[in-house]
C-alpha positions in Angstrom: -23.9 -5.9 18.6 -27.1 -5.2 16.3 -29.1 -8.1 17.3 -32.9 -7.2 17.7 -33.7 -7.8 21.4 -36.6 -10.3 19.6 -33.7 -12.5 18.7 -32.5 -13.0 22.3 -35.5 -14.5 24.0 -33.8 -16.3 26.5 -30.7 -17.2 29.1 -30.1 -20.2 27.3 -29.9 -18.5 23.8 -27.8 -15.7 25.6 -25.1 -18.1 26.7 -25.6 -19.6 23.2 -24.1 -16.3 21.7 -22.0 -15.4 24.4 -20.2 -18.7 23.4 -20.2 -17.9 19.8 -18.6 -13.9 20.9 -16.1 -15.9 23.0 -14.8 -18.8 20.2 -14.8 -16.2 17.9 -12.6 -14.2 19.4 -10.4 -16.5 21.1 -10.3 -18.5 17.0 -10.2 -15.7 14.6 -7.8 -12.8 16.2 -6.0 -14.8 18.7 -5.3 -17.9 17.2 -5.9 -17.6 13.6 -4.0 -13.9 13.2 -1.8 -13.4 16.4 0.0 -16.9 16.3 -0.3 -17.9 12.8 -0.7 -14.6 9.5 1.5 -12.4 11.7 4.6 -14.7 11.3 3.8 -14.3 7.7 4.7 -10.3 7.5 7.4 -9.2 4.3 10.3 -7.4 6.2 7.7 -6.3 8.9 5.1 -5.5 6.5 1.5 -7.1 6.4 -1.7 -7.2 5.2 -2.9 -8.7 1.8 -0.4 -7.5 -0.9 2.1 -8.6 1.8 1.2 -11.8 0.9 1.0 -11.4 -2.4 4.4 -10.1 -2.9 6.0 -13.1 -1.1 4.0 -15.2 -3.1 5.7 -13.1 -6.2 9.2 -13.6 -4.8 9.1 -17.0 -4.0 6.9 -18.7 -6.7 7.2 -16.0 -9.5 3.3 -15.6 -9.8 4.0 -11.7 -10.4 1.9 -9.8 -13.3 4.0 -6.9 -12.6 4.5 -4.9 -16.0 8.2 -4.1 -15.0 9.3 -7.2 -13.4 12.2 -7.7 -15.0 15.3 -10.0 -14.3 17.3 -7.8 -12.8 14.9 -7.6 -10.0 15.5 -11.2 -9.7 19.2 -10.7 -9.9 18.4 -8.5 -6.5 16.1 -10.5 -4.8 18.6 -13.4 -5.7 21.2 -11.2 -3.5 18.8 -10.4 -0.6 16.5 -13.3 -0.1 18.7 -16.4 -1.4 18.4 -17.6 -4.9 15.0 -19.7 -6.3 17.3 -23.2 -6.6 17.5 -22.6 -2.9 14.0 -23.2 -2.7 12.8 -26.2 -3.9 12.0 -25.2 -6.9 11.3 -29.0 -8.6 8.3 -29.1 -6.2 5.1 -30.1 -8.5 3.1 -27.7 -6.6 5.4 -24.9 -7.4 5.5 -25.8 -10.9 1.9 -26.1 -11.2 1.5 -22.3 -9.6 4.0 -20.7 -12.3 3.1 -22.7 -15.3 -0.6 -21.3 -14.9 -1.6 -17.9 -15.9 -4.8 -18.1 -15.3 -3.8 -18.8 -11.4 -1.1 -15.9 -11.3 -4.3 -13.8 -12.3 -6.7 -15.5 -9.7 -3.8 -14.3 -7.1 -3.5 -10.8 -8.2 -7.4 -10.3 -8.2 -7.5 -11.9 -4.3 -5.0 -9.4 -3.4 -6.7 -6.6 -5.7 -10.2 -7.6 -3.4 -8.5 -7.8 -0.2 -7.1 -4.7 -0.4 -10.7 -3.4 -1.7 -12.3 -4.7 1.9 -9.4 -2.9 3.5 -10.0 0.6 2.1 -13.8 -0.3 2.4 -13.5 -0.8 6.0 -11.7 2.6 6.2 -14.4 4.2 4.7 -17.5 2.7 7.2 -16.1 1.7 10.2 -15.4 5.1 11.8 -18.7 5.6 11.2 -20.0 2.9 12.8 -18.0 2.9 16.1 -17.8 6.7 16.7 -22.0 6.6 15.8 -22.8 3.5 18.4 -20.7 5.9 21.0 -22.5 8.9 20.4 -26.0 7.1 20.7 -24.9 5.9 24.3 -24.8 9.3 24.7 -28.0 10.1 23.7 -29.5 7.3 25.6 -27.7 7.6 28.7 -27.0 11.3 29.3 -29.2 13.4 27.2 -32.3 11.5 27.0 -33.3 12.8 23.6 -34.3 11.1 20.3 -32.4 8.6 18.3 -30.1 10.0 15.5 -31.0 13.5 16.3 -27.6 14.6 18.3 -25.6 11.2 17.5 -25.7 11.7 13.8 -24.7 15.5 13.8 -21.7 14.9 16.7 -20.6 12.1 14.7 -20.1 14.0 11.6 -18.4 16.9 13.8 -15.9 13.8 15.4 -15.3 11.7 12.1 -14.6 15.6 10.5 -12.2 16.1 13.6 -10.3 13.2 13.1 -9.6 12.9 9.2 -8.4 16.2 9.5 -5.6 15.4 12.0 -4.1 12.5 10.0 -1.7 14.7 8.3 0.4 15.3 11.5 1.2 10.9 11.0 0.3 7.7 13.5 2.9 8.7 16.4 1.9 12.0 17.2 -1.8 10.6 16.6 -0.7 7.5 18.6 1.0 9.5 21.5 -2.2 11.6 22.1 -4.5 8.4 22.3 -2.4 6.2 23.6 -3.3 6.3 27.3 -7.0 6.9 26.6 -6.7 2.9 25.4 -4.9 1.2 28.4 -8.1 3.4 30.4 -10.3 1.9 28.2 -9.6 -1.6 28.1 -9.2 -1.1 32.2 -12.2 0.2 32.6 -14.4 -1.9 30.0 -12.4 -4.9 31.5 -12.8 -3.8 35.6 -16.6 -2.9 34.5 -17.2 -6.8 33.3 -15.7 -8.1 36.7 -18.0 -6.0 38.5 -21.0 -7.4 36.5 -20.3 -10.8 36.8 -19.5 -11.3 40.4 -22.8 -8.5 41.2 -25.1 -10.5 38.9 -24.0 -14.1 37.9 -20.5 -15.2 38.6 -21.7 -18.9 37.3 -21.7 -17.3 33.4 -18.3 -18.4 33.1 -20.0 -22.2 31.8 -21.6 -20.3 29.0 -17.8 -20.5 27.7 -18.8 -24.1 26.9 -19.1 -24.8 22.6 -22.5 -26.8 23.5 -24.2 -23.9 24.4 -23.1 -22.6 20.9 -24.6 -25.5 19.5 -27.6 -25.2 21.2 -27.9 -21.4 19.6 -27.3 -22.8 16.3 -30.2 -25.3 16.8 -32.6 -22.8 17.0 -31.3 -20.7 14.2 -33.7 -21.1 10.9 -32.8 -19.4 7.3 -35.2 -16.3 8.5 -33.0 -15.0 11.5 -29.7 -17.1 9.9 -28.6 -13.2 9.6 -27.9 -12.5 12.8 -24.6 -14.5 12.8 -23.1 -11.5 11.3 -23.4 -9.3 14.1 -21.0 -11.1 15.9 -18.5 -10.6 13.5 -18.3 -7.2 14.7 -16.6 -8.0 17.7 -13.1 -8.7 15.1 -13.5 -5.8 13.1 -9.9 -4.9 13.8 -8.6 -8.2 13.1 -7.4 -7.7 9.2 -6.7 -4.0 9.9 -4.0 -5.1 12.8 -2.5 -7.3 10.1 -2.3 -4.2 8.3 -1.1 -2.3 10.8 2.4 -3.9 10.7 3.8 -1.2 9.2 3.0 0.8 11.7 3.7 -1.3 14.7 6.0 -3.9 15.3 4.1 -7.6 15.6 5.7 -8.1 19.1 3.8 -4.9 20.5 0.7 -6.5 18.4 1.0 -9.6 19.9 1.8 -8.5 24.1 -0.8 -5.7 23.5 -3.9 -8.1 22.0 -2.4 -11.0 24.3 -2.2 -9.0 27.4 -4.5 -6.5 27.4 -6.7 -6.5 24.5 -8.0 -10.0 24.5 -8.9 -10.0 28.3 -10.1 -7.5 28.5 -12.8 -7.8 25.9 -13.6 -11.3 26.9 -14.3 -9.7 30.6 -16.3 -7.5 28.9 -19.0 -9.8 27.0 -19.1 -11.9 30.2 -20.1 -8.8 32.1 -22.4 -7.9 30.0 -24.0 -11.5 29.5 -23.8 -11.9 33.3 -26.0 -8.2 33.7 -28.5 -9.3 30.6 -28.8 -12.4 32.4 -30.7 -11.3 35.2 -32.2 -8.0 33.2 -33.3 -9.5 29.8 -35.4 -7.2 29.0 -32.4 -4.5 28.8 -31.1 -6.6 25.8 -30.5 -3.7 23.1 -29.9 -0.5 25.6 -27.1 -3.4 28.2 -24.0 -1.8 27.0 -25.2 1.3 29.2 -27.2 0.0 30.9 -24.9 -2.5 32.6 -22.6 0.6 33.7 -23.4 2.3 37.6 -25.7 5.3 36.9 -23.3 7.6 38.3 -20.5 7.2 35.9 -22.5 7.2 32.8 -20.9 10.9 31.6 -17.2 9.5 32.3 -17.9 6.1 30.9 -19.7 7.6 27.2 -17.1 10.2 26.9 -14.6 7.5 27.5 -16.3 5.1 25.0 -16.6 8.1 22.5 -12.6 8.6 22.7 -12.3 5.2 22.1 -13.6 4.7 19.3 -11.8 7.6 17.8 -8.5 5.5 18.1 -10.1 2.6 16.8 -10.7 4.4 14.0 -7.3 5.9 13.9 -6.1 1.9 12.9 -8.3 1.3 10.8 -7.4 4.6 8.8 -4.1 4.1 9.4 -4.4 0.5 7.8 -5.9 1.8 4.5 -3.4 4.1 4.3 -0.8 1.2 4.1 -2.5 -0.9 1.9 -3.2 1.9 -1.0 0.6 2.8 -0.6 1.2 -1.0 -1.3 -0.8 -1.2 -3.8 0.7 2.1 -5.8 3.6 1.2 -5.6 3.2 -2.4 -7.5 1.2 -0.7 -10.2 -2.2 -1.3 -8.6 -3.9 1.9 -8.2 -3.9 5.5 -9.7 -1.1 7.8 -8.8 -1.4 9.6 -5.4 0.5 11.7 -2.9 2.1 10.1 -0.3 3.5 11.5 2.5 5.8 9.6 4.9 5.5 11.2 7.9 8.3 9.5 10.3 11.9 9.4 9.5 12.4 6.8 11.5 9.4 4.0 10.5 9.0 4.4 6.6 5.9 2.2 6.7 4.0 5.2 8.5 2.4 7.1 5.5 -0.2 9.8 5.0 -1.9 9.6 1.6 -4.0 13.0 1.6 -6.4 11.9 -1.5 -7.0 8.7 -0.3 -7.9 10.9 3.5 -10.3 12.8 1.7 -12.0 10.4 0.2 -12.8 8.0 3.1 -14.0 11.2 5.0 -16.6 11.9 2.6 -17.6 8.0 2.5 -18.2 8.0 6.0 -20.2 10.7 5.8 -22.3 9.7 3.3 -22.7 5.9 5.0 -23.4 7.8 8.1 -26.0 10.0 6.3 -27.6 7.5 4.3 -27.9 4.8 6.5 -28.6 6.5 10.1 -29.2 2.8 11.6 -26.3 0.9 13.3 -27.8 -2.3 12.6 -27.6 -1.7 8.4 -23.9 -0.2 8.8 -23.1 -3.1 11.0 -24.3 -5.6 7.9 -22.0 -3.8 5.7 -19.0 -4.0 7.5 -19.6 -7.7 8.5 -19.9 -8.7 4.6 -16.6 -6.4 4.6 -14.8 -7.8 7.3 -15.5 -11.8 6.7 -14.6 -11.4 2.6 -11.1 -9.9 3.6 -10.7 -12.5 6.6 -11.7 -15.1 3.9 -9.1 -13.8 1.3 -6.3 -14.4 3.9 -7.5 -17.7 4.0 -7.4 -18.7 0.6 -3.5 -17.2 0.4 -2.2 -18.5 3.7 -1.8 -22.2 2.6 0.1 -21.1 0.0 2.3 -19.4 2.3 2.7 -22.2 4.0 3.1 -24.8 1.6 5.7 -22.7 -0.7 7.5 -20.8 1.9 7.3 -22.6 5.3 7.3 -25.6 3.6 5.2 -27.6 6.4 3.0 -29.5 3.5 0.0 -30.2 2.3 -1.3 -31.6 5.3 -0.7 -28.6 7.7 -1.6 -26.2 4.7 -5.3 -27.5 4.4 -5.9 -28.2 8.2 -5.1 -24.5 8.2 -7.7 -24.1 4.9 -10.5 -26.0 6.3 -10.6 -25.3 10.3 -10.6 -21.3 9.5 -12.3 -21.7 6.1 -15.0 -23.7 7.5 -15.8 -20.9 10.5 -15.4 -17.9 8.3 -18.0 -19.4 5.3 -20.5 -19.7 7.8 -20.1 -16.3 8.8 -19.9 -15.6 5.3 -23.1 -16.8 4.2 -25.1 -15.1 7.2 -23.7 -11.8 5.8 -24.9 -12.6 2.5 -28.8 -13.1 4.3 -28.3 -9.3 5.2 -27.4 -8.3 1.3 -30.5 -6.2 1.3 -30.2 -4.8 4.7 -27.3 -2.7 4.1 -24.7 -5.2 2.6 -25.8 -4.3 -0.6 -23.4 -1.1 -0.3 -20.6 -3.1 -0.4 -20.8 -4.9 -3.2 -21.3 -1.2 -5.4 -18.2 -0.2 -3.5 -16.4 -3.3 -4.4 -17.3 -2.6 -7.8 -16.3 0.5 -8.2 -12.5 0.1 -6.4 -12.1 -3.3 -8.3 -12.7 -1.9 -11.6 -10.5 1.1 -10.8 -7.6 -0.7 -9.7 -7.9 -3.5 -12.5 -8.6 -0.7 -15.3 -5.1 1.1 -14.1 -3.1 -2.1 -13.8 -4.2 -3.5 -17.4 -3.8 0.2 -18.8 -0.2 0.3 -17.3 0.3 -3.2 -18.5 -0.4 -2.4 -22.0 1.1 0.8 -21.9 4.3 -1.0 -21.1 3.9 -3.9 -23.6 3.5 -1.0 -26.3 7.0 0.5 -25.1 8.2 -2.4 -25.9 7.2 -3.3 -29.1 8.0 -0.2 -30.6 11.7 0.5 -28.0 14.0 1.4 -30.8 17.5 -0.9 -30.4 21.2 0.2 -28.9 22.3 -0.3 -32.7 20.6 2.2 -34.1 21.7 4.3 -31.3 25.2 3.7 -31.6 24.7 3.5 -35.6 24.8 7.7 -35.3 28.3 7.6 -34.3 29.4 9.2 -30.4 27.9 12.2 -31.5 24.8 10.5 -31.9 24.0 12.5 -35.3 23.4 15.7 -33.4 25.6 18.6 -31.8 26.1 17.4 -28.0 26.5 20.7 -26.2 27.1 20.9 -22.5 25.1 19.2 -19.7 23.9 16.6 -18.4 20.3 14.9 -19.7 18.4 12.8 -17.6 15.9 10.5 -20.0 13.2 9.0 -17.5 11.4 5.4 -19.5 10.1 2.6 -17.9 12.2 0.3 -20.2 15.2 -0.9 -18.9 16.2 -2.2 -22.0 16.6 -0.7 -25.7 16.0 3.2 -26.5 12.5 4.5 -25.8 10.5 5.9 -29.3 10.0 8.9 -27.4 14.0 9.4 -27.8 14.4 8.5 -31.1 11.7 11.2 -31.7 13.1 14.4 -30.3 16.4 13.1 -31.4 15.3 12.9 -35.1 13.5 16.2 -35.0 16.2 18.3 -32.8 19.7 17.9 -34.1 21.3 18.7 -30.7 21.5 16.9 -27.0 23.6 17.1 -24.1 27.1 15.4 -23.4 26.3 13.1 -20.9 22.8 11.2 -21.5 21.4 9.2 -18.5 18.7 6.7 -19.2 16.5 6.5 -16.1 14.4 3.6 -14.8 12.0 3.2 -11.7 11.2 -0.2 -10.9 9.1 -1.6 -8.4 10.0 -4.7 -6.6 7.8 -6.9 -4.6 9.6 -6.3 -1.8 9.1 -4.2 1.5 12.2 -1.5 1.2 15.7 -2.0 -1.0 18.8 -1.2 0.7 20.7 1.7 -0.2 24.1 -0.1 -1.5 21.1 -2.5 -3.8 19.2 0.2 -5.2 21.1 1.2 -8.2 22.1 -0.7 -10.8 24.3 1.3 -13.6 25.6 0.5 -16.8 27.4 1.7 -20.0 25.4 2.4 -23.1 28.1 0.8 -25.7 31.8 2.7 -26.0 33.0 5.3 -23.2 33.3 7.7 -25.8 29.3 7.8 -26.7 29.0 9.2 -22.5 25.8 7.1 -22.6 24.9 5.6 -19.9 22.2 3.5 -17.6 20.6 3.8 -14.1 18.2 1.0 -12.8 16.6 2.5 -9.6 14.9 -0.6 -7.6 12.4 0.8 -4.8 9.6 -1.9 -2.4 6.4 -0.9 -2.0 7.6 0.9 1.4 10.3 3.0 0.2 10.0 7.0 -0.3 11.0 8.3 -4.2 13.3 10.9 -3.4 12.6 14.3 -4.4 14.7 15.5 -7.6 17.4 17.6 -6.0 18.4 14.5 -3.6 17.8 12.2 -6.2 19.9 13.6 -9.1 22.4 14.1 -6.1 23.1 10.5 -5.6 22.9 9.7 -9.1 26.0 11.7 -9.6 27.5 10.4 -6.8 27.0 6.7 -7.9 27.8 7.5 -11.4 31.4 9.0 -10.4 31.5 5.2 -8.7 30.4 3.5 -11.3 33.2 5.3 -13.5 35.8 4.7 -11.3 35.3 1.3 -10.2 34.4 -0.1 -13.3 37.3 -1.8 -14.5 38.7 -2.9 -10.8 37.9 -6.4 -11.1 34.0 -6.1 -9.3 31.4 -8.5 -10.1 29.6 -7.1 -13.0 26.1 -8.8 -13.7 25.4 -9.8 -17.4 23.4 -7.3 -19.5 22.4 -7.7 -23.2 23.4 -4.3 -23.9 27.0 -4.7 -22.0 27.9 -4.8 -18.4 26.1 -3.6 -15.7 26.4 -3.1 -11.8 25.2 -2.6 -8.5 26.6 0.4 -7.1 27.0 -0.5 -3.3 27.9 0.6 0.2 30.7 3.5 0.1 32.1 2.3 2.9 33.8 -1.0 1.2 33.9 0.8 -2.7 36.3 4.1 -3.2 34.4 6.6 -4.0 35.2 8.4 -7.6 33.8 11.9 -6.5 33.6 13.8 -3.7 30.7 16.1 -2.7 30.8 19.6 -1.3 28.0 21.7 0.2 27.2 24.3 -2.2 24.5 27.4 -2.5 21.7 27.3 -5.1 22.5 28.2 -7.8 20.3 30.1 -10.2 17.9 28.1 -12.3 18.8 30.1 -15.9 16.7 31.9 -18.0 13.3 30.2 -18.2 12.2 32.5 -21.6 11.5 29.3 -23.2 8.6 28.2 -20.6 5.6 28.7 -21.0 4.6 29.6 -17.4 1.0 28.9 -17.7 1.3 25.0 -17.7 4.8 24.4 -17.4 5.1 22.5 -20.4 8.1 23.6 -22.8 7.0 25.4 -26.4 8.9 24.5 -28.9 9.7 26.9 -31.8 12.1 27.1 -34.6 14.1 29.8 -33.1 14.2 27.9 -29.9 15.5 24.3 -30.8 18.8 25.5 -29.5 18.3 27.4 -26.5 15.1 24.8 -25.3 17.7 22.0 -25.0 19.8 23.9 -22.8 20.1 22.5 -19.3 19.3 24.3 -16.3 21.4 24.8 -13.2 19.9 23.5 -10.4 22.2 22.3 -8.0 22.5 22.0 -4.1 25.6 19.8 -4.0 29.2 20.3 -5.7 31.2 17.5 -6.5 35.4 17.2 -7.2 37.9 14.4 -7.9 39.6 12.8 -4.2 42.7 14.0 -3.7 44.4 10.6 -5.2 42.6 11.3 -8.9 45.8 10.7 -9.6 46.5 7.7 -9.2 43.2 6.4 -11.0 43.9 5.6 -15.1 43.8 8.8 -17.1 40.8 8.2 -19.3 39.0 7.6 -16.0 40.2 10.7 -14.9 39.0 12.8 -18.4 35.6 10.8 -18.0 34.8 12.2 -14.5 36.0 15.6 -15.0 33.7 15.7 -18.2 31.3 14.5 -16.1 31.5 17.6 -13.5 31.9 19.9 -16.7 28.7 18.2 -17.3 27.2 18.7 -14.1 28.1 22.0 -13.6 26.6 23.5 -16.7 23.5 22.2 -15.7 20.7 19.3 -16.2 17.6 18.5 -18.2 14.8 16.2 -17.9 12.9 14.6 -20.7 9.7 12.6 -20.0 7.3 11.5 -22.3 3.8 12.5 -23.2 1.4 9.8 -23.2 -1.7 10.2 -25.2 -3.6 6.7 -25.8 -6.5 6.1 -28.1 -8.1 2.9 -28.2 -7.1 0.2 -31.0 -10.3 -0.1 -33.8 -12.1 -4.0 -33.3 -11.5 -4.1 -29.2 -14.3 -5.6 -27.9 -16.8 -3.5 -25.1 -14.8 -5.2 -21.9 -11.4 -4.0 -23.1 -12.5 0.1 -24.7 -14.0 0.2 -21.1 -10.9 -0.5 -19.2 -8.5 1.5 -21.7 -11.2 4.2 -21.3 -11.3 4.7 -17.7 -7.6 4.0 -17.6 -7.2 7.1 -19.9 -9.7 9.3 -17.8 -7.7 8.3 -14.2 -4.1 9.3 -16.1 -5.6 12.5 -17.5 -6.9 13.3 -13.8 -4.4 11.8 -11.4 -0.9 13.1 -10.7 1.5 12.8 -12.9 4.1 10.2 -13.1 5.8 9.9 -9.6 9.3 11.0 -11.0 8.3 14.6 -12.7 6.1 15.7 -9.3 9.5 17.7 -7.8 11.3 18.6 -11.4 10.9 22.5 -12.0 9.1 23.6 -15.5 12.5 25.0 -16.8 14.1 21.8 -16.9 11.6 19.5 -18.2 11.6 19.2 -21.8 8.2 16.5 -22.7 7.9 14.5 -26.1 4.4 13.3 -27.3 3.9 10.0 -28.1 0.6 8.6 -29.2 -0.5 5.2 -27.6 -2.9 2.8 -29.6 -3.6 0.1 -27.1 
């Protein structure tokens, strides 16, 4: 707590706020998030894109660039189609028909994920620097700040740095040092309370809250927000799903964590209430002298794993949000084969290390660091509350009714929290807002850059009859291999193509067109992830792979990944005129390549050595990128031989049709002489007569793709096999 002991002048106004600690707690993380937002996780995911990507499922509010219908088509297959759901609801109607409220919804989710990453970045501080001042106070009797601020740098250091090793082997380490906590902490409160005042169980009555609000006036209305400190973790646990399942949330916070801290603030108000004037110095004071040491140490180690959630949260949420095109591209790292959700984003780690050691620097005061993260904790809490009845109303379908009881009991608590944090605004919630600011413009700047970028693709995708115009050889000497074309469209022929194609009158014999779309959903089954088509005749060798990832799944690395598209093209090939379901497509059919088990497969793959990658002569090693020059146009569009995995026909080839046969041998020709990628090169310049708003967002949008990583499918693909074409963006 960071009340000023002048604040708490009396028992009465002590049992006033130990009512308001114990309704707070008992309203906000038991009732509000345990029994009610965790039944609202995606697939076991949560937080607030979690929402938000239901919300884009089920009442097609998505501003997702790529969002195209074949994701529908999918999410048709996996989550039952959007006739299923009511869809004649006037509500409903009213939520799609209105862009201006698909934009309201993206911008909630964009802030609530803001207060998340916030929250990362100055709660560690806070709770590892209120430990190591117990210390100071209780053990080494020395001044404030000057071994607390120091330690706490050398702990918060300590702990960033072990993230990479993931949240289980994290976990495992701290895990006991919690059930000793919340023991201890919740032993310690029992000990108080029956040695002090066993009668401060009737401060659990709300009029002694009411009482404490009484005597509340707009100079110390402020002080509210220190107790929102006691549900700091609140939105973070939501977070957390990924990372735990909500059953252990709920026993754990039911059985143990709830209890225990309500044992605790009665303890402590039990102690105070007999020794008033230790109000400021209790939390130490209220502990026997002799285990002081034991109990700081333990309340240091503590708040390590505290922090560890919280970190662990963020983490989550900025993989959620990279995934739906809402923030720069990063590394991330999944570091459990077994739990996909658990992630390590090394940037993003970084980052929130040196935030908290700035905070911690700057501020050197728990009470201002406590401001900030109350402002941070209430908006985020609030956010949840704004999407929640929608949730209910769309998806649960309990109505109206339920929806706004839900709206107005929580919304009614947290805006009174919410206005005492705004009181503290120059007290160290300033920081904050700045912060807010900062990420808000970051995120919206990339998504409205990647939105235009997209929209430009489009306008200027050149059509499958031009394409097929050139004849199967496509006006150009095919020579052997295979070419993998990555573009975002999953329509038409990218410029990029028509480009080289024009300019270099040669290409390789089979030519993939590659997509990456992002769903709004957690993770897409294997036998849904691909969808493959034919570009026009089989004699053109043309063809097209959707690949459909959630916002949880890992992007293969290129060996694995051009693996499996081999493998599901020989499927596609040889299942393709067998009678399966084949979806519409405006260029021709299309499919989902499924689960090998129920589809034969068309090739079979054999372990293999590497193989060597060619002669690279044509590289320029420096940066990778591939020079051009007029002796080179033939040898720069030779594909390189990078294989781990050999592929022949099954031993019944024969019995398939002859021409499927021919097609999947050429295809293994293909494969075996090697394989090329070509990306393009995005340059943008901003359109003449944009107004100030719109050259700022295209501006930093251009400075975060010039500095970030590059686009998510070239990170793994060697030098010698990528082959990039300019193209000049006027958005």
């Amino acid at each position: 707590m960071s009340l000023s002991p002048k604040e708490i002048i009396s028992e009465e106004e002590l049992y006033g706020l130990l009512s308001f600690i114990f309704w707070t707690l008992t309203l906000i993380p038991l009732l509000k998030y345990i029994f009610i937002v965790l039944q609202a996780d995606d697939n076991g995911e949560g937080g607030t894109f979690a929402l938000y990507s239901l919300l884009c499922r089920h009442a097609k509010v998505g501003l997702l660039p790529n969002y195209q219908i074949s994701n529908h088509e999918l999410l048709t297959d996996d989550m039952g189609s959007f006739s299923e759901m009511n869809m004649e609801s006037k509500a409903r109607k009213v939520f799609q028909s209105h862009t201006t409220f698909h934009y309201l919804l993206l911008s909630m989710a964009l802030l609530g994920s803001c207060m998340v990453i916030e929250d990362g970045a100055l709660n560690p501080a806070l709770s590892v620097f209120s430990a190591s001042s117990g210390l100071e106070q209780s053990v080494l009797n020395v001044p404030t700040g000057s071994v607390a601020v120091p330690l706490t740098c050398v702990i918060l250091i300590g702990l960033f740095v072990l993230q990479p090793y993931g949240t289980h082997k994290i976990g495992s380490m701290f895990a006991p040092i919690v059930i000793i906590w919340l023991l201890f902490i919740g032993g310690l409160g029992l000990y108080n309370i029956f040695c002090w005042n066993h009668l401060v169980f009737h401060a659990l009555c709300p009029k002694y809250m009411y009482n404490f609000m009484k005597t509340l006036d707009l100079k110390n209305w402020g002080s509210l927000s220190s107790i929102l400190l006691c549900i700091t973790g609140s939105e973070a646990m939501f977070a957390d799903l990924g990372h735990f399942s909500q059953k252990s949330i709920k026993i754990g916070f039911g059985f143990m964590v709830y209890p225990s801290l309500v044992l605790c603030y009665l303890g402590q108000t039990a102690y105070l209430s007999r020794n008033l004037e230790k109000f400021g110095t209790h939390f130490i004071s209220c502990v026997p002298r002799c285990i002081h040491g034991p109990f700081t140490v333990l309340a240091i180690l503590a708040s390590i794993v505290g922090s560890q959630a919280i970190i662990t949260g963020t983490f989550s949420v900025v993989n959620q949000c990279l995934a739906l095109g809402c923030f720069p591209r990063v590394k991330v790292i999944h570091t459990s084969k077994n739990i996909r959700g658990r992630v390590y984003i090394p940037e993003v780690n970084w980052i929130l290390m040196a935030l908290c050691l700035i905070s911690l620097v700057a501020f050197r005061d728990i009470e201002d660091l406590g401001n900030a993260i109350g402002l941070v904790v209430i908006t985020g809490m609030l956010i949840t509350t704004c999407l929640m009845p929608l949730i209910i109303t769309l998806l649960w379908k309990k109505g109206i009714f339920i929806a706004a009881c839900f709206a107005i009991s929580f919304g009614s608590i947290e805006a009174l929290y919410f206005s005492a944090c705004l009181s503290n605004f120059l007290k160290g919630a300033w920081i904050i807002v700045i912060l807010s600011l900062i990420l808000m413009f970051t995120m919206i700047s990339w998504h409205y850059g990647s939105t235009k970028k997209y929209q430009y693709d489009l306008e200027n995708k050149v059509s499958i009859k031009w394409l097929t115009s050139l004849g199967p050889s496509l006006g150009a000497v095919r020579v052997p291999g295979i070419g993998f074309i990555y573009t975002d469209l999953v329509t038409g022929i990218p410029a990029f193509f028509s480009h080289f194609i024009i300019n270099i009158p040669a290409y390789h014999q089979v030519l993939v067109f590659v997509s990456f779309v992002s769903v709004p959903v957690p993770y897409i089954p294997p036998d849904k992830r691909h969808l493959i088509g034919r570009i026009y005749r089989k004699e053109y060798r043309v063809y097209r792979c959707i690949i459909r990832y959630g916002y949880r799944d890992n992007v293969k690395d290129s060996n694995d990944f051009e693996d499996q598209l081999i493998f599901k093209l020989g499927e596609f090939i040889s299942t393709e005129d067998m009678g399966l379901e084949l979806n519409s497509h405006v260029e021709g059919r299309v499919t989902v390549v499924g689960d090998q088990k129920q589809i034969k497969a068309g090739l079979i793959p054999i372990d293999e050595a590497d193989l060597n990658l060619g002669d690279p002569s044509f590289v320029d090693r420096e940066n990778g990128d591939t020079q051009l020059r007029d002796d080179q146009l033939q040898s720069a569009i030779v594909p390189v031989k990078r294989k781990k995995v050999r592929f022949v026909l099954p031993p019944e080839s024969p019995e398939m049709p002859a021409s499927v046969v021919e097609e999947l041998q050429e295809l293994l020709d293909a494969r075996d002489s090697g394989t090329a990628y070509l990306l393009g090169h995005s340059r943008f310049v901003v359109r003449n007569g944009s107004n100030l708003l719109k050259k700022l967002l295209i501006l930093v949008y251009i400075f975060l793709e010039r500095n970030c990583r590059g686009p998510l499918v070239a990170l793994d693909i060697p030098h010698v096999a990528l082959l990039k074409v300019g193209t000049l963006y006027t958005i």
